[in-house]
ROSE-4610 file (N, C-alpha, C; in Angstrom, 1 decimal, always signed):
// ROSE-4610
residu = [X/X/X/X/X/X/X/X/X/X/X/X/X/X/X/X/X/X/X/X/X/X/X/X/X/X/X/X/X/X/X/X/X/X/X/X/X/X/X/X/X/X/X/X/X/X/X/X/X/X/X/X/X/X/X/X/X/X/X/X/X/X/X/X/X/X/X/X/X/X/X/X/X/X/X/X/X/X/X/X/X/X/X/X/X/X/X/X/X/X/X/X/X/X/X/X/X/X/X/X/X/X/X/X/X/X/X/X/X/X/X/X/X/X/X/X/X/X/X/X/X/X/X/X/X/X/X/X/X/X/X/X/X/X/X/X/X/X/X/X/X/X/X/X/X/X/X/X/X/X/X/X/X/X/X/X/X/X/X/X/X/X/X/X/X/X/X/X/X/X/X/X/X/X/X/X/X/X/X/X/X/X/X/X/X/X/X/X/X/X/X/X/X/X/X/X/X/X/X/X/X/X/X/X/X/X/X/X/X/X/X/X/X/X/X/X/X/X/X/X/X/X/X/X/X/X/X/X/X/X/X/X/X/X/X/X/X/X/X/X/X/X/X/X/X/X/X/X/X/X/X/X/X/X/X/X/X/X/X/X/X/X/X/X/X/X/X/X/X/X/X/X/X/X/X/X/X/X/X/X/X/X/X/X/X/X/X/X/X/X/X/X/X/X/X/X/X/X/X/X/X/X/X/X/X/X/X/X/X/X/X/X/X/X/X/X/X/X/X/X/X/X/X/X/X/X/X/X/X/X/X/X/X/X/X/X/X/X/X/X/X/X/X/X/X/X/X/X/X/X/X/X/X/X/X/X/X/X/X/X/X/X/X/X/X/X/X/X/X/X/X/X/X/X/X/X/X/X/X/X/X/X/X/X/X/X/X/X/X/X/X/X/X/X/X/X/X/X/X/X/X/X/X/X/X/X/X/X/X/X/X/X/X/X/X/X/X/X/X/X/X/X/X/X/X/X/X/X/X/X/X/X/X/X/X/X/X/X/X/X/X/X/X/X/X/X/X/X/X/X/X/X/X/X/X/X/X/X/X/X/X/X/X/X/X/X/X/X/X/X/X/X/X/X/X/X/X/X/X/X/X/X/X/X/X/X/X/X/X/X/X/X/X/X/X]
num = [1/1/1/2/2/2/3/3/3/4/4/4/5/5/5/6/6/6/7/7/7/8/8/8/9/9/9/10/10/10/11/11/11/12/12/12/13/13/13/14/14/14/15/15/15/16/16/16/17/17/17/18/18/18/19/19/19/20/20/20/21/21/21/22/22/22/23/23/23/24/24/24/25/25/25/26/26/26/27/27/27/28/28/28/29/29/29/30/30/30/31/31/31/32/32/32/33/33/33/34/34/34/35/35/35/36/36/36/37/37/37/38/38/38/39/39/39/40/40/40/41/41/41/42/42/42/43/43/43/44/44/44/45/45/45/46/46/46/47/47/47/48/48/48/49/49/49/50/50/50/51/51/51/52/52/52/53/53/53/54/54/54/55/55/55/56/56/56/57/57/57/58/58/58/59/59/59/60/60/60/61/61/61/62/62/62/63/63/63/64/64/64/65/65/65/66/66/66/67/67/67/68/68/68/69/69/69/70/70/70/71/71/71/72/72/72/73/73/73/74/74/74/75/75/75/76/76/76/77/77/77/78/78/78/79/79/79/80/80/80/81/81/81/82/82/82/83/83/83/84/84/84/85/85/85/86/86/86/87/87/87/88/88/88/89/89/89/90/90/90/91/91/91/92/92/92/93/93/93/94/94/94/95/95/95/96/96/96/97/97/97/98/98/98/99/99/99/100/100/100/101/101/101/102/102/102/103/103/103/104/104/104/105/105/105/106/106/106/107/107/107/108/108/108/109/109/109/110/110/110/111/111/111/112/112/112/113/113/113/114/114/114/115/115/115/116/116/116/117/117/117/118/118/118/119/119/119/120/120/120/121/121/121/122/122/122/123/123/123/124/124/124/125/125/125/126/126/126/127/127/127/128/128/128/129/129/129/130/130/130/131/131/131/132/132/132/133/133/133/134/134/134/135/135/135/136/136/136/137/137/137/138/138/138/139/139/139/140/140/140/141/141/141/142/142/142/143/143/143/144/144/144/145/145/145/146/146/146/147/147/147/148/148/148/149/149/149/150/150/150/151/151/151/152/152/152/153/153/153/154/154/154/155/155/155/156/156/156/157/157/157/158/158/158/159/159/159/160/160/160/161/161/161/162/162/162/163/163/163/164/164/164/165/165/165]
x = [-3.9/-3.9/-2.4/-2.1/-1.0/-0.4/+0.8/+1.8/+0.9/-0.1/-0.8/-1.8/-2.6/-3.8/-3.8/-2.6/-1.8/-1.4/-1.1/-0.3/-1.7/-2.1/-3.6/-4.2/-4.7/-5.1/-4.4/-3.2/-2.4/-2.7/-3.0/-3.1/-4.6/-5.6/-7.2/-6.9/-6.5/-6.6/-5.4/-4.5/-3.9/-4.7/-5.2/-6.2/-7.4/-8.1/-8.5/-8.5/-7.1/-6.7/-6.5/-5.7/-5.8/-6.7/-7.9/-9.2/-9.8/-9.8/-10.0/-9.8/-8.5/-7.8/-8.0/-7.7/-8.1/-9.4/-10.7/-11.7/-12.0/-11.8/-11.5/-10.9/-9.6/-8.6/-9.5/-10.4/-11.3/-12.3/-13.1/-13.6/-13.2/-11.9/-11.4/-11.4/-10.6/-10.4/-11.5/-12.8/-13.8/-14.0/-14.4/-14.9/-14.6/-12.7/-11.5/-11.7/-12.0/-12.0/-13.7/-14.5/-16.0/-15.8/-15.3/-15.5/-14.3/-12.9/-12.6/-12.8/-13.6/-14.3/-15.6/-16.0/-17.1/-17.2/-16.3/-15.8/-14.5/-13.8/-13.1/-13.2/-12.7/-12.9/-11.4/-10.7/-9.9/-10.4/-9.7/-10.0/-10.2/-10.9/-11.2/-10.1/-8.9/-7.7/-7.2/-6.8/-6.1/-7.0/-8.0/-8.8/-8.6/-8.5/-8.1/-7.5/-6.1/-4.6/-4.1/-5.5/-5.0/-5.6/-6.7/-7.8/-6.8/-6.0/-5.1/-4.1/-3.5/-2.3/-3.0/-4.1/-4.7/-4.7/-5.4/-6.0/-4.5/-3.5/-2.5/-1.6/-1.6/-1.0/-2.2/-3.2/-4.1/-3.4/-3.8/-3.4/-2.2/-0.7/+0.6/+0.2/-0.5/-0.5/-1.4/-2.2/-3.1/-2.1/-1.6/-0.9/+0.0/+0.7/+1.8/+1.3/+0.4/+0.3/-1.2/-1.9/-2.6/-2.4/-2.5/-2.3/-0.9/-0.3/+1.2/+2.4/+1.5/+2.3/+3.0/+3.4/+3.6/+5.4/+5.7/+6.6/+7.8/+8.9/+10.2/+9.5/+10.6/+10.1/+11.7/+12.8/+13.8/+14.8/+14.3/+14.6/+13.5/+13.2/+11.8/+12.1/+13.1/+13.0/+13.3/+14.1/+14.2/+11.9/+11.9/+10.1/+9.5/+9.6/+9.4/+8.9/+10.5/+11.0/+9.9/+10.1/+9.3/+7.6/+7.3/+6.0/+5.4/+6.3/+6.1/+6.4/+7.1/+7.6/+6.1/+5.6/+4.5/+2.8/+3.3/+2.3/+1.9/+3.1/+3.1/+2.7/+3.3/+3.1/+1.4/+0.8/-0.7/-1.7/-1.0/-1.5/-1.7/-0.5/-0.8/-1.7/-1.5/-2.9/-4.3/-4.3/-5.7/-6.2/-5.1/-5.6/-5.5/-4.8/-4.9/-5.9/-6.7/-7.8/-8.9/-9.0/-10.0/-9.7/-8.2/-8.1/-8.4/-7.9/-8.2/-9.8/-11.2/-12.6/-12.5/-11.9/-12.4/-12.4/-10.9/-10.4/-10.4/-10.3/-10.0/-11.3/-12.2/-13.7/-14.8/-14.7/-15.5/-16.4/-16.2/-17.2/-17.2/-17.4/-17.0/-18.5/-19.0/-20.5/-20.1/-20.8/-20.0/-20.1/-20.8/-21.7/-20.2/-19.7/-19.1/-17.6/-17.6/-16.1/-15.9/-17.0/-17.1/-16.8/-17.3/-17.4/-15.8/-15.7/-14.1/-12.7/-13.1/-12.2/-12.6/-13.4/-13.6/-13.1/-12.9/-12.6/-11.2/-10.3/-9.4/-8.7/-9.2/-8.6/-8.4/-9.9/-10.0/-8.8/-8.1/-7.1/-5.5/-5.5/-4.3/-4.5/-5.4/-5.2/-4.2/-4.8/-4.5/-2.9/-2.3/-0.9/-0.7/-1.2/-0.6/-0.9/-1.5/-1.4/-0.4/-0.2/+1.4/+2.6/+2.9/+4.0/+4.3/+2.9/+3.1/+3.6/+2.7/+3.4/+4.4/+4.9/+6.1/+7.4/+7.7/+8.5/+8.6/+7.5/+7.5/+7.6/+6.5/+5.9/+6.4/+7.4/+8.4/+8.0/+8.1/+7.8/+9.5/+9.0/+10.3/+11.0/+11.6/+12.4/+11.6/+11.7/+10.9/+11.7/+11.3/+12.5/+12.7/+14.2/+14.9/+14.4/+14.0/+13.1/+14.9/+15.5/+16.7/+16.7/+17.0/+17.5/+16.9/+15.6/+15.5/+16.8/+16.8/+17.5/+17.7/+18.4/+18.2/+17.7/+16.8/+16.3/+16.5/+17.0/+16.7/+18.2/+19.3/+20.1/+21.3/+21.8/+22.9/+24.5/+25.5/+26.3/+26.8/+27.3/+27.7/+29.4/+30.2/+31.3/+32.1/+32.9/+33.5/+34.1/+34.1/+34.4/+35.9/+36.8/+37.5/+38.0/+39.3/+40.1/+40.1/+39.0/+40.0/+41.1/+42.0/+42.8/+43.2/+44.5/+44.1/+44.9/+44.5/+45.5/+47.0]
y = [+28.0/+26.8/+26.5/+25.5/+25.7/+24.2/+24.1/+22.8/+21.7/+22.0/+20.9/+20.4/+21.2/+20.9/+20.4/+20.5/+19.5/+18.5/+18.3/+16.9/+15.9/+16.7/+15.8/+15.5/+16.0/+15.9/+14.8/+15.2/+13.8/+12.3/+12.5/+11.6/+10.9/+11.7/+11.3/+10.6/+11.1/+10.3/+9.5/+9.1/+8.0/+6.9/+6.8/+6.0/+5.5/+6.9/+6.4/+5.5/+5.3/+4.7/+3.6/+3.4/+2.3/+1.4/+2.2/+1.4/+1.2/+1.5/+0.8/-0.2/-0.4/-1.4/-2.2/-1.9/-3.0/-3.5/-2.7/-3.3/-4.1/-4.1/-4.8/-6.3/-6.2/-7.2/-8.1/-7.2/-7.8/-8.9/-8.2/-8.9/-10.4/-10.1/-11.3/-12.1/-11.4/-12.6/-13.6/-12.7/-13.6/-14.7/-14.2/-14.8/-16.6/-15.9/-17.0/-18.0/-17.4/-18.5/-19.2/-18.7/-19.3/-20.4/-19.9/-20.6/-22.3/-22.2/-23.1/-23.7/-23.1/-23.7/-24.6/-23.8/-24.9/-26.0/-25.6/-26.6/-27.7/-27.8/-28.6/-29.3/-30.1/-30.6/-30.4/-28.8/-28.5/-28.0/-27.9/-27.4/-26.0/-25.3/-24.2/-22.8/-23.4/-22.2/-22.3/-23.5/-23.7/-23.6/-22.8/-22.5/-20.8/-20.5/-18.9/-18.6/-19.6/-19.2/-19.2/-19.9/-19.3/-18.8/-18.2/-16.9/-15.7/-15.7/-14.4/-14.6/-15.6/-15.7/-14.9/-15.4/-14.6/-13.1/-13.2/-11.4/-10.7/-11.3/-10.2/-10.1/-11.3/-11.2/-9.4/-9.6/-8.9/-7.3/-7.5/-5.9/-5.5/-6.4/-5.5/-4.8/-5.3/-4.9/-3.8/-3.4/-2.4/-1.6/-1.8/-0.9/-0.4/-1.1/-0.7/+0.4/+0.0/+1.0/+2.1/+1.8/+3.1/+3.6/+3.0/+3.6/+4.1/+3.3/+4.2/+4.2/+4.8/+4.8/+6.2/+6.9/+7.9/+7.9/+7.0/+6.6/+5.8/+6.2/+5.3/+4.0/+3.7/+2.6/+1.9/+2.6/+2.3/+0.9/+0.5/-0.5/-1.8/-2.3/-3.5/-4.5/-5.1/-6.2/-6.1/-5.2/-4.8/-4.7/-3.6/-3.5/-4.8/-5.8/-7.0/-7.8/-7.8/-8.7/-8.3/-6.6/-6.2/-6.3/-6.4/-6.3/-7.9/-9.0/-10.6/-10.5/-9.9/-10.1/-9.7/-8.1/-7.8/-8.4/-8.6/-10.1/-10.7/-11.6/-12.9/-12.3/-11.8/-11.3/-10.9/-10.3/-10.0/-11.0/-12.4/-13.7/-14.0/-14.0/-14.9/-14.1/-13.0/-12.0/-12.9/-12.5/-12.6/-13.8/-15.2/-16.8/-17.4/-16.1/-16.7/-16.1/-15.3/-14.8/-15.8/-16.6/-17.2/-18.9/-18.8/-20.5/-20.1/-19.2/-19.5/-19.7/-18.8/-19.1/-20.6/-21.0/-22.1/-23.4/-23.2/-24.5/-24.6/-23.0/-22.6/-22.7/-22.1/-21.9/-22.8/-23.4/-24.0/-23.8/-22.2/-21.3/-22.0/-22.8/-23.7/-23.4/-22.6/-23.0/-21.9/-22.0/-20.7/-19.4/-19.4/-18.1/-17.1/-18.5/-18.0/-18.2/-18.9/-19.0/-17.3/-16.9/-15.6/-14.0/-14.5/-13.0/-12.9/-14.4/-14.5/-14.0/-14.5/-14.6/-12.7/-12.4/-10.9/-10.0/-10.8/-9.9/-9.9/-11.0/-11.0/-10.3/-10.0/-8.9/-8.0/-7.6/-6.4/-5.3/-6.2/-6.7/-6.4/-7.4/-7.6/-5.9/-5.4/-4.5/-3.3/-3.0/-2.1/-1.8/-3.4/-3.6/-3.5/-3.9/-3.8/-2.2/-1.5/-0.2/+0.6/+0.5/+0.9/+0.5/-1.0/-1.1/-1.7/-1.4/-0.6/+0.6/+1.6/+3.0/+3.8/+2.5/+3.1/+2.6/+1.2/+0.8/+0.1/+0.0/-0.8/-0.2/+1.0/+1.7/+3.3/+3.4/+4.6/+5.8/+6.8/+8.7/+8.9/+9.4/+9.6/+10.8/+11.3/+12.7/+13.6/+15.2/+16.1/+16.9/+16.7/+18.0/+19.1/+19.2/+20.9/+22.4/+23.1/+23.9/+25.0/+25.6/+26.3/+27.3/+28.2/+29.0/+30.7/+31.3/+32.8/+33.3/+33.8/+34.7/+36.1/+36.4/+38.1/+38.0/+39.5/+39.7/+41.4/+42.1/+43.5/+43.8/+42.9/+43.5/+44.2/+45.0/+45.4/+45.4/+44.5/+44.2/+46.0/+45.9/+47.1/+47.0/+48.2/+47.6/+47.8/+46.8/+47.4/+48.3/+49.0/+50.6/+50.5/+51.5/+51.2/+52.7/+53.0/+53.9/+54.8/+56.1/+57.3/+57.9/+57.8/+58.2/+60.0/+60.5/+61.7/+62.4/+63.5/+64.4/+65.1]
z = [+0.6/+1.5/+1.8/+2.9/+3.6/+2.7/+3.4/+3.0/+4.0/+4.9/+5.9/+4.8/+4.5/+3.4/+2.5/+1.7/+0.4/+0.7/+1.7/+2.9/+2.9/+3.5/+3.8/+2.7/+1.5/+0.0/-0.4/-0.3/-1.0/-0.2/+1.1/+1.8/+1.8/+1.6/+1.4/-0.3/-1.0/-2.4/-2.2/-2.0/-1.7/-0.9/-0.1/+0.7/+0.1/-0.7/-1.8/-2.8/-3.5/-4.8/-3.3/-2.7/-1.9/-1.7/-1.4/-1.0/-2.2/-3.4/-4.6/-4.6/-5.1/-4.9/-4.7/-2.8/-1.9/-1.7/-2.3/-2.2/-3.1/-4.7/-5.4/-5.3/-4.3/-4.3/-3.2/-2.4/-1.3/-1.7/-3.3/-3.8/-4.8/-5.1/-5.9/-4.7/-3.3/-2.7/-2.3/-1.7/-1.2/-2.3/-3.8/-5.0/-5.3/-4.9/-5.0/-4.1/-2.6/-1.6/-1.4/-1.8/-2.0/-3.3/-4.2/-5.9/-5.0/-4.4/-4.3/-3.1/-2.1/-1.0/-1.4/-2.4/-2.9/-3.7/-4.8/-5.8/-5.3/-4.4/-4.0/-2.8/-2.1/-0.9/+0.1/-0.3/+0.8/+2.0/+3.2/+3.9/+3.9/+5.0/+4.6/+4.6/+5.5/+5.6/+4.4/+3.8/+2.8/+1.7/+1.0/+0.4/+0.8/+1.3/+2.0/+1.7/+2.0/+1.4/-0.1/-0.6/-2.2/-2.9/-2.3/-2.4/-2.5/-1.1/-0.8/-1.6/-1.9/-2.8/-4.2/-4.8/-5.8/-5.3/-4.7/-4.2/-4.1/-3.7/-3.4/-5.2/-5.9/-7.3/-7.8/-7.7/-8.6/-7.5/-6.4/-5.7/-6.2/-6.2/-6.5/-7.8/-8.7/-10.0/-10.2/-9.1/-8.8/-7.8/-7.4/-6.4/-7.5/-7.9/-8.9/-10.0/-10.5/-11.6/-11.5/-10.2/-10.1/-8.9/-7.6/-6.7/-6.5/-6.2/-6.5/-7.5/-8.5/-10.4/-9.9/-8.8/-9.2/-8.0/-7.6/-6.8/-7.1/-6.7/-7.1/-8.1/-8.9/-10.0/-10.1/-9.3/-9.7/-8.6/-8.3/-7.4/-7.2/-8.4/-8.6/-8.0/-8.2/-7.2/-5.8/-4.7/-4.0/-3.5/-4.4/-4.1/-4.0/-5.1/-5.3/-3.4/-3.6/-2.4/-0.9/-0.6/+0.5/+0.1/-0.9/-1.3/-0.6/-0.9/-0.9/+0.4/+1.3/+2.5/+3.5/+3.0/+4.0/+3.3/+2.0/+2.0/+2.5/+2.8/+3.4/+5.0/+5.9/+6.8/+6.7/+6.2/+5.7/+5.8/+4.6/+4.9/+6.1/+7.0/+7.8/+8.9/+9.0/+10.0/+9.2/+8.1/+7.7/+8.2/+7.5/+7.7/+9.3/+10.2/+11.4/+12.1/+11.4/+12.2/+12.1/+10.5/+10.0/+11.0/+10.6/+11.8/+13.1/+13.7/+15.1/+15.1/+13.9/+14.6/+14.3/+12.8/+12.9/+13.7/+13.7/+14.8/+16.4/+16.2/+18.1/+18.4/+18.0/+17.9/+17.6/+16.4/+16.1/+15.3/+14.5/+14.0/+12.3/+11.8/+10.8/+9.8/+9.9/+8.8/+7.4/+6.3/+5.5/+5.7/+6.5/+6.9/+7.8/+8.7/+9.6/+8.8/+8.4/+7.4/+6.7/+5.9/+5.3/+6.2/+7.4/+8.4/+8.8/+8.9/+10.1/+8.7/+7.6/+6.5/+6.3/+6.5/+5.8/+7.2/+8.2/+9.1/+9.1/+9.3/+8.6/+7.7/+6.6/+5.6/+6.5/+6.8/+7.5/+8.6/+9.3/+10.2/+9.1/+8.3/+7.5/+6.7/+6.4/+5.5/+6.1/+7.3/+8.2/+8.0/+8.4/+8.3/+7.1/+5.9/+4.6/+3.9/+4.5/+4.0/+4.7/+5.9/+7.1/+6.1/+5.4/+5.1/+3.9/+3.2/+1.5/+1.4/+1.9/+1.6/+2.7/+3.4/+4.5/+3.6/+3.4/+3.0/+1.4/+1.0/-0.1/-1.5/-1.8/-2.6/-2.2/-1.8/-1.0/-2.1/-1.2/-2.6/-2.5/-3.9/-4.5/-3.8/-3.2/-2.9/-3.4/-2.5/-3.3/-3.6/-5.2/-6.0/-4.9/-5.0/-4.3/-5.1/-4.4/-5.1/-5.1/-6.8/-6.5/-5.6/-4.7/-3.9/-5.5/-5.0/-5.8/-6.5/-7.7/-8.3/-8.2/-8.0/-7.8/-9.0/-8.8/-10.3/-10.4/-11.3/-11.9/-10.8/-10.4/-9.4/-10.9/-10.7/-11.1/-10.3/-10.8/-10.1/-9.7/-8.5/-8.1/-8.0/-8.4/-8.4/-7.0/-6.9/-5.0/-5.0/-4.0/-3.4/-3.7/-3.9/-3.9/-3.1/-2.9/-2.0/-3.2/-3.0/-3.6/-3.1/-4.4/-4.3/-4.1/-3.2/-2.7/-3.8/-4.8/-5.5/-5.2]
């Protein structure tokens, strides 16, 4: 098999351990934003926004150590920083999908709070998997493979001018 077919392998189980993850982090989030949508009397974005604030603590820690345990480790807060950066950037796709049904729309029942909030992710993931594994969660260089050895050569010695008797 070719260097295309290994490319792509690596790329199907990356997406994989991704969508674990992320389906997982999907699940906390809904859990997070139903348990304090129901138990409190915030609004419903601001119930969202700390659903995802949860959901995203629980993904770095799943991102970090299964999906991409196998990538630069040497620049953490740098990672840190871009990780919180396309976060937040994520949040706001996700909770502006959910405000615009609710407020622009009107779409306010839970039913409709759940589809708009789940579409949302849906939307934000797209982006957070482009610039997790573009910039955030970076591959490490690929070892320099050394340059063959001659093998079985016997140095030959240089020619030199026979000399004439």
């Amino acid at each position: 098999m070719g260097h295309g077919a290994s490319r792509l392998r690596r790329i199907v189980r990356e997406v994989a351990k991704f969508g674990a993850v992320g389906g997982i982090g999907v699940l906390v989030n809904l859990v997070v934003f139903n348990l304090v949508r129901h138990t409190t009397d915030l609004q419903v974005v601001r119930a969202s926004v700390i659903a995802t604030v949860v959901a995203i603590v629980f993904n770095y820690v799943g991102f970090r150590y299964f999906t991409y345990r196998d990538r630069d480790k040497s620049r953490r807060t740098r990672e840190m920083t871009l990780f919180l950066l396309f976060s937040a950037i994520g949040l706001v796709i996700e909770n502006g999908v959910l405000y615009a049904a609710t407020y622009g729309f009107g779409w306010n029942t839970p039913l409709q709070n759940n589809v708009f909030k789940f579409l949302g992710i849906g939307i934000a993931t797209l982006f957070r998997f482009w610039s997790y594994r573009s910039w955030v969660f970076r591959a490490l260089p690929a070892p320099e493979t050394p340059a063959p050895a001659l093998q079985n050569e016997q140095a030959v010695p240089p020619k030199t001018k026979q000399q004439v008797p």
